[in-house]
N, C-alpha and C positions, 0 to 999 in steps of 0.2 A: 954180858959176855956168854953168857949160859943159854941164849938163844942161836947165836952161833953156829956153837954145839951141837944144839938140839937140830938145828936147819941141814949141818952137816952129815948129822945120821941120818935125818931123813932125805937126802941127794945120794946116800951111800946104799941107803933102805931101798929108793925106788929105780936106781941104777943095777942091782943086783935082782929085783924083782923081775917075776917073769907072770904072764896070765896065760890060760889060754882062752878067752872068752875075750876077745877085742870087739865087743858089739858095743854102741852107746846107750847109755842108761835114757830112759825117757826123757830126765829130767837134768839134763848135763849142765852144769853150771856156766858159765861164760868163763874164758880165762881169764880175764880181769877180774873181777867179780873172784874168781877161785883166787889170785893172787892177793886178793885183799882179804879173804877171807884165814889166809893162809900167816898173814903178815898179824892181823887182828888175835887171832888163836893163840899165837906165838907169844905175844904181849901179855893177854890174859896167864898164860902159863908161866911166864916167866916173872910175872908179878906177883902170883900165885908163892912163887918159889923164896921170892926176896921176901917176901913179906910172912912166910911160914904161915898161910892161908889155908885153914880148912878146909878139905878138900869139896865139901858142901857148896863155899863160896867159890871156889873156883868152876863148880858144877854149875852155879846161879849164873856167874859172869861170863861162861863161855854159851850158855843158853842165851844171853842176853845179845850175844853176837849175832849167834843163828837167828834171832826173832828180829832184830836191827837190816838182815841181808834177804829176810822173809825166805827161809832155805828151812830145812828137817836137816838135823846131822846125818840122820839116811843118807838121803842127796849127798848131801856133804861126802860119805864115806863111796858111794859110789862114784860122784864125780871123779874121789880122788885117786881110788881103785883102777877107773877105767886111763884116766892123768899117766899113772904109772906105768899104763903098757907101754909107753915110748918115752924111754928113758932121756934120751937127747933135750928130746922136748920140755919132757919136765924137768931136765936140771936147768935149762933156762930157764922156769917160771922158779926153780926154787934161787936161783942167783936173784932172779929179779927181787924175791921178796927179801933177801937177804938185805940186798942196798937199797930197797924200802928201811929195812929195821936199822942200817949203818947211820939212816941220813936220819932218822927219827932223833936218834942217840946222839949224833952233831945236833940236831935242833933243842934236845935238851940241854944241853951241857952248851952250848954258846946262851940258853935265855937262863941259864944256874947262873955263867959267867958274868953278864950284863947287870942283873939286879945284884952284884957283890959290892 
């Protein structure tokens, strides 16, 4: 539930942002590609959080994202930098990753219920 949260601040975060440099980064992530990296992150953090994980491992396992999408957090932070200048935009990609993480959380909780 704490990813939610965290999903909601960040649509509240990049609705209220403003830039003034709307140029694209060299290396601009794809939107998919940025929603899944976006859903992935979210996970690690929030596993991070249940499990009282060291902030070390949660450093190893969100690097292990980035090396998994062959991306630099760079990228990443500009991608999501430049994501943000158009807010409409991005709170659809952040709905979208949202009912990625909804449907995640049905697919845990229906294969919890099945092996009981």
């Amino acid at each position: 539930m704490k990813w939610i949260s965290t999903l909601t601040f960040l649509l509240l975060l990049s609705l209220l942002s403003c830039s003034e440099n709307s140029s694209k980064p060299d290396k601009l992530i794809e939107e998919d590609k940025y929603i899944d990296l976006m859903v992935e992150l979210q996970l690690v953090r929030s596993y991070g959080e249940n499990n009282s994980l060291d902030s070390l491992i949660v450093d190893s396992l969100t690097d292990e994202v980035f090396q998994k999408y062959e991306i630099t957090d760079s990228v990443f932070v500009q991608s999501h930098n430049y994501y943000q200048q158009f807010p409409k935009k991005q709170q659809k990609r952040i709905e979208k990753a949202i009912e990625r993480l909804k449907m995640d959380q049905v697919a845990d909780t229906t294969s919890q219920d099945y092996f009981k």
